[in-house]
N, C-alpha and C positions, 0 to 999 in steps of 0.2 A: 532571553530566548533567541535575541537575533545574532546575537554573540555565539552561542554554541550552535546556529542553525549555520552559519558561515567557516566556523571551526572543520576546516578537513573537507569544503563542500567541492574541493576540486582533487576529489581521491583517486583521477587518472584511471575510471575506467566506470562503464556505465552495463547494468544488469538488465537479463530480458525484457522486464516490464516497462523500463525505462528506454531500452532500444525501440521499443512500437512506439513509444511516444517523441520518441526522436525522429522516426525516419517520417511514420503519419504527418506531421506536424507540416513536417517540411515538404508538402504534397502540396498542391494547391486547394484553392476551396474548392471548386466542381470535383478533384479526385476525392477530395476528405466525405466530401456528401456522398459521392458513390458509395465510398467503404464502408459509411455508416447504412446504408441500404442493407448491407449481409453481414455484416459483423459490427464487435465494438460502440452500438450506436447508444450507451450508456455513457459511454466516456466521450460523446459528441462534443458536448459543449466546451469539455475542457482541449480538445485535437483545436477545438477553432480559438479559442486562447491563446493556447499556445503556440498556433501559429504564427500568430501574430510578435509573440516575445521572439521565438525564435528568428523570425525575418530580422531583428535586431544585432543580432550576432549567433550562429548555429554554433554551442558547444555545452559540453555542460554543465558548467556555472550556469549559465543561460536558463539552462534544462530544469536544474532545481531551485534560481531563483526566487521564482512564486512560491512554492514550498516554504523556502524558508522565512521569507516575507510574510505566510499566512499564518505561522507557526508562533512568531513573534505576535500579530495579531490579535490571536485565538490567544496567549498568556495573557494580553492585557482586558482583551477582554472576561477572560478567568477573572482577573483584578475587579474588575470594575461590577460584575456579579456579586463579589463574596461584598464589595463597598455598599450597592445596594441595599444587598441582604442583612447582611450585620455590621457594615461600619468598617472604615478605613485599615485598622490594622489584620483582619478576616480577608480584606481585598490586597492586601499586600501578602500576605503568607500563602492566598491562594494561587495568589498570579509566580509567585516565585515556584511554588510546591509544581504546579504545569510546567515550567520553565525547565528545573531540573529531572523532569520524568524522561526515561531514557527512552521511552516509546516516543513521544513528541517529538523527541529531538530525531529518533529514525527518520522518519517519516516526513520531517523537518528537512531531509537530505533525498528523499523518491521523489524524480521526476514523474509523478503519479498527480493524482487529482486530490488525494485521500486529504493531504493539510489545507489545502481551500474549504472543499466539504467542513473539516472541522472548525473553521472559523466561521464559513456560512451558518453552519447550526448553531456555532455558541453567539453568535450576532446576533439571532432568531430568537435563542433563549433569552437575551437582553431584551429584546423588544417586545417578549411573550410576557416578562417581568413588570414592563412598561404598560402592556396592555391591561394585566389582572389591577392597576395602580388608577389605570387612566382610561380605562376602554376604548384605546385606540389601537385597530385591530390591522388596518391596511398596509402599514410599513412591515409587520408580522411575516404576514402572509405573502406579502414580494419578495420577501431576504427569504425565506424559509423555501415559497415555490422554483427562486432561480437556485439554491440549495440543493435542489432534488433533480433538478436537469444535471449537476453537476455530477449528481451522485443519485441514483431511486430512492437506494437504501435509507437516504437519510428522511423518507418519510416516515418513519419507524419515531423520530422523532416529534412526532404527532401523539404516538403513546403515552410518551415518556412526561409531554406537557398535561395530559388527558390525568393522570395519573396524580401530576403534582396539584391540579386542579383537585382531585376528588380529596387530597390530603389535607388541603386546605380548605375544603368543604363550602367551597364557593357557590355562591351564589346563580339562582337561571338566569340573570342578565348576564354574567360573566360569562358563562357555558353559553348562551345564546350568540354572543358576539366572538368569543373564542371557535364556536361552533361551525359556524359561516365562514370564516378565513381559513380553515383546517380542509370544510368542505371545498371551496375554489383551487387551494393547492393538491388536492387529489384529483381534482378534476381536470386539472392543469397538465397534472401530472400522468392522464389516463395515454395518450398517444403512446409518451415512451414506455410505459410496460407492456402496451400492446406489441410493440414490437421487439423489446427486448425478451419477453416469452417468447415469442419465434426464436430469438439467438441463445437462446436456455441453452443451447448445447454446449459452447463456452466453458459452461462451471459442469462440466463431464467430470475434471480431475478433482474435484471438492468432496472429501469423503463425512460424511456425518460426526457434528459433533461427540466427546464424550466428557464424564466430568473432570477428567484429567484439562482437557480444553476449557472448562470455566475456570477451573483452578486458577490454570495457566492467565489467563485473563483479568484476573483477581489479583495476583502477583503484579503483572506488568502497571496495571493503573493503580495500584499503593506502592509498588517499587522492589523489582527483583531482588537487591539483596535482605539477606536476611534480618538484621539490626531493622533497617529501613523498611520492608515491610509488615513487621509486627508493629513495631513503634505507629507507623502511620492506621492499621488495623485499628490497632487500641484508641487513638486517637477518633476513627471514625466511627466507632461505635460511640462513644463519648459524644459526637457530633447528633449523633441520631436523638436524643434528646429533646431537638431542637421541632423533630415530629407534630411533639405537644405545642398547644398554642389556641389565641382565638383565633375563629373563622376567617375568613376570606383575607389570612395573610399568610404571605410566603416567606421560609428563611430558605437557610441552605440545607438542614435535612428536605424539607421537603420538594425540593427543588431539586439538588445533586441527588437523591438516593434514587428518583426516578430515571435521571438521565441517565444514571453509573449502569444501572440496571436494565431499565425497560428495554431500549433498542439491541445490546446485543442475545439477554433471555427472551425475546420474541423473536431473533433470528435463529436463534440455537433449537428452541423450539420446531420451527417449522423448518429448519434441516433434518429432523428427526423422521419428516416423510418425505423432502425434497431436497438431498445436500447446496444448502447456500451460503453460509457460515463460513467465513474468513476473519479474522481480528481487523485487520485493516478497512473491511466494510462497516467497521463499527466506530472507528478511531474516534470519531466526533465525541460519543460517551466518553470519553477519558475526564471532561472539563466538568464535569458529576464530580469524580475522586478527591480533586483537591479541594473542593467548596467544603467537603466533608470533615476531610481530616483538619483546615482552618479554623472549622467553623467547632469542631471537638477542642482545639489549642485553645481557644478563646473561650470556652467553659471551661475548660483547666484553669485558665489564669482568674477567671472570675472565683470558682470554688476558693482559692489561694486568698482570693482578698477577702472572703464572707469569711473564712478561718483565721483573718486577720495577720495573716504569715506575711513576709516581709516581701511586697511586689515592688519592680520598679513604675515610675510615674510614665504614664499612657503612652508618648513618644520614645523613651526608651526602651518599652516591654515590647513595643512595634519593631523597634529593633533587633530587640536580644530572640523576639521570636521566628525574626529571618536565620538566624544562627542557625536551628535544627536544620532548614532549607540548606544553606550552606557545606554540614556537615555530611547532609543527602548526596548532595552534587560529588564533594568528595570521595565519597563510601565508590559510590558510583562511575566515578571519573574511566577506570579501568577497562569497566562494560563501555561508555562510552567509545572509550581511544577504539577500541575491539573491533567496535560498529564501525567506524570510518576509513576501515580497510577493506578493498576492495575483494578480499579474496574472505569475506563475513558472508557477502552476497552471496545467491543460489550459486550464482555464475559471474566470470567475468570473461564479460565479448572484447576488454579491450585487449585480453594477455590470447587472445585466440587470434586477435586481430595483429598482434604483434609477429607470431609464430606464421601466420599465411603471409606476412611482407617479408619474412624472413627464406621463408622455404619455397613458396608457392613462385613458380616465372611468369610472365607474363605468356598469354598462348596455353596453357595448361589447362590440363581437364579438372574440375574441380566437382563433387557431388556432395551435395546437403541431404542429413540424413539424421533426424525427417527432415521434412521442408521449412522448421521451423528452426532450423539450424543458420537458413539462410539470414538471418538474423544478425549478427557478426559482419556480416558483409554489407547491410542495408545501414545498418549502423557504422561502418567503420571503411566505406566505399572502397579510399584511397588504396587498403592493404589490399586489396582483392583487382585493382584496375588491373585490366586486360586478360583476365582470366576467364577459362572457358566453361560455362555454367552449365554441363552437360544436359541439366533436367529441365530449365527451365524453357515455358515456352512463350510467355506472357508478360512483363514487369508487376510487379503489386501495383502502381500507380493505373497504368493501364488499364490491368484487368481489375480492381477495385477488390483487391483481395490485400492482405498482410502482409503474403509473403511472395507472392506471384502465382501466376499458374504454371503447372508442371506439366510433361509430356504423360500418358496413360503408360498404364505398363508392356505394353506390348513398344509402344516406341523409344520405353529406355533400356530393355533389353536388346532392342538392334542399335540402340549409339554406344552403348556398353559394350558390344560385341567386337569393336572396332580399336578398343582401347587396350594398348598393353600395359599402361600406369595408369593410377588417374588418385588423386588429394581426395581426400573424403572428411568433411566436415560434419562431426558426427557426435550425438549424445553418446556418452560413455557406458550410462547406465543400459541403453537401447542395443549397442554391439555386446552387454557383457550377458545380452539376454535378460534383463532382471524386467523388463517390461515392453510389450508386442507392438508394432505400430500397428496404426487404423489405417484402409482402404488399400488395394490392390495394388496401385503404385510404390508406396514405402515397403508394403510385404518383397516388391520385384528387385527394390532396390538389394535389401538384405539377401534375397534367394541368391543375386546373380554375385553379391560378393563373397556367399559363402560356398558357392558353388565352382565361380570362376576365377577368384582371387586369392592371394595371401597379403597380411598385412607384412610389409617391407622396413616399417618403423613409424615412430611415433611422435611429435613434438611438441606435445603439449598435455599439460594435467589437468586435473579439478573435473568439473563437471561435462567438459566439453570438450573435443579430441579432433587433433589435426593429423591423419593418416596418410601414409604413401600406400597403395593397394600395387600389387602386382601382379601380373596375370603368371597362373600356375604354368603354362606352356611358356612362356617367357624366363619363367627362374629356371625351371628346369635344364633350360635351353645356356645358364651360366654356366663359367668353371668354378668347379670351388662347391661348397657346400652351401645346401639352398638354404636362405635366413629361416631362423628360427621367428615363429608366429610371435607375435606380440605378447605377452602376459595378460589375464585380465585382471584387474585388483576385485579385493573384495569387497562385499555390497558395505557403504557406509549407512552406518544407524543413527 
């Protein structure tokens, strides 16, 4: 795992989600505590982290460090799960089966929070496995409650142990003692959903699950290609087996099939009347899938020796049954290389970043369009030095905001008024009209280009666009034929 989390981790160029965590980071702590006051105060604990990595060196290798470090992590403790549960060669097939899952490895490479989270929970689950063994409940409850500051979502993992408890049909001392650590971590945990309900506006662009999106999700944690996802399917149904058993003990059916399941079907659920539901607020689930399909391989191999067919001896089967893992990775390798090019991402700020040191002079009017375009710039300072930021009126650090505060619309149509060129750094899909901006300001911004301006040319692609704007009284005022408006491509699917 820590071999392919390192594999490609310096792809030359860093996405939206990962530019707020770059520029936040590098705030100070009084700024970063501001920001969380109105925005982002979910991803709190992980801005102060990572401040602290990044003070170390700002780039980002840096950036997805922890990621890949947690990623590796979170496989061995997959391993060390399936060792518990069923014994060493279960623990080896599972820690490999996480290792080659191509979501891990994404995720493995987002300067995001999401691969900590999932090592946090699957730690959690170690020491929940520990607890049902030994009723010892407070280590639990600490790895599990800093867990949920990392991430809320991952209280949802509460269910999913609640569940495997009820499978194993445990015992009131167990439920008693499991009961009280579940309740301190919610209760721990009550500050930050009180204020992250306030910042609910955030997940505005999260549209309702459908079963295409469980599918979807089903696929990724047994393994998008085809060979490799039925194979591991079949295998985990074969696992489920493991259901049956006496009381108050836990394998890996009853363990992974809650984990796999519970936390993202009770988020999918209550996006049904509150869109919440992302795959990546779930990522932790994934370390459910391979306990599963391990824990299926290993009734396979057993069935083969009560039919008396010909197995190899214990240390060898341990090995020949890393093989399938192997032939996973390979199947795979393709989607992998895919992922760790930067133009996979939504976006990339750094080939926009390249195009404004290329085009943009120093002293020039530049306008972000929306303001979340400024992004590029907070990310990638250098290309953007000395240019003149027409809208802004505030810094993000200052004003305790993301992206800065802007001038209202009535004062960027009089600094606009004044401009015969001006760079417009701009979502593509937002000029091609395929979707409105919010509040008065971004509405002024678009009126006053499609009113006062023509686009002059264009240099740059993909999701984000570096624009020369010209003023119509200006071209007019050339010899020669006035440029032909820019094309707009058509919507991608």
């Amino acid at each position: 795992m820590l071999g392919l989390g390192l594999w490609g981790v310096d792809r030359g160029g860093i996405w939206r989600d990962e530019a707020v965590t770059f520029q936040v980071a590098r705030r100070s702590v009084p700024q970063i505590w501001r920001l969380l006051h109105g925005v982002d105060a979910v991803h709190g604990l992980y801005y102060l982290l990572m401040h602290a990595v990044l003070a170390v060196h700002p780039d980002e290798v840096m950036l997805r460090l922890p990621s890949v470090c947690a990623a590796a992590v979170t496989a061995a403790l997959v391993g060390e799960l399936g060792v518990r549960l069923a014994g060493p060669r279960v623990g080896l097939w599972a820690g490999l089966l996480y290792a080659v899952s191509p979501l891990a490895g994404h995720y493995a490479q987002e300067g995001r929070s999401y691969a900590l989270v999932a090592a946090g929970a699957t730690g959690a689950t170690l020491l929940f496995v520990r607890g049902v063994r030994t009723g010892a409940w407070r280590a639990y409850g600490t790895v599990l409650a800093l867990t949920c500051w990392l991430h809320e979502f991952a209280v949802l993992l509460l269910l999913a142990h609640a569940a495997s408890l009820a499978l194993a049909r445990a015992g009131s001392r167990l439920w008693r003692g499991w009961g009280s650590a579940a309740g301190l971590v919610v209760l721990g945990l009550l500050p930050m959903i009180l204020v992250s309900h306030a910042q609910s506006a955030q997940l505005a662009w999260v549209r309702p699950p459908t079963w295409a999106t469980a599918e979807s999700l089903l696929r990724w944690f047994l393994g998008p290609g085809e060979g490799v996802f039925w194979t591991c399917l079949a295998l985990a149904l074969l696992g489920l087996a493991g259901l049956a058993g006496p009381p108050g003990r836990l394998t890996c059916a009853r363990l992974g099939l809650p984990l796999a399941l519970v936390p993202p079907a009770a988020l999918m659920l209550v996006s049904r009347l509150s869109p919440l539901y992302v795959d990546r607020y779930v990522l932790y689930a994934l370390s459910g899938a391979p306990l599963l399909v391990a824990a299926g391989a290993d009734r396979l191999a057993r069935l083969a020796a009560r039919l008396r067919l010909r197995v190899p001896r214990p240390p060898v089967l341990a090995l020949a049954g890393a093989a399938p893992a192997a032939l996973a990775l390979c199947l795979q390798l393709p989607l992998m290389s895919e992922d760790r090019d930067p133009a996979h991402r939504p976006d990339d700020l750094a080939a926009v970043a390249r195009v404004a040191a290329r085009e943009v002079r120093p002293g020039q009017p530049v306008l972000f369009l929306p303001t979340q375009a400024r992004n590029a710039a907070l990310a990638y300072p250098g290309a953007f030095a000395g240019v003149r930021d027409i809208a802004l009126d505030e810094p993000g650090p200052e004003s305790g905001t993301l992206y800065g505060r802007e001038a209202d619309a009535a004062e960027l149509r009089r600094r606009l008024s004044g401009l015969d060129r001006v760079w417009v750094v701009a979502d593509r899909d937002l000029l091609a009209g395929r979707w409105s901006p919010s509040g008065p300001a971004e509405r002024a911004k678009m009126a006053v280009l499609a009113e006062e301006f023509l686009p002059a040319g264009e240099s740059a692609d993909g999701d984000a666009s570096v624009r020369l704007y010209v003023r119509r009284v200006a071209l007019n005022a050339l010899p020669g034929p006035a440029p032909v408006p820019v094309p707009q491509r058509p919507a991608r699917r």
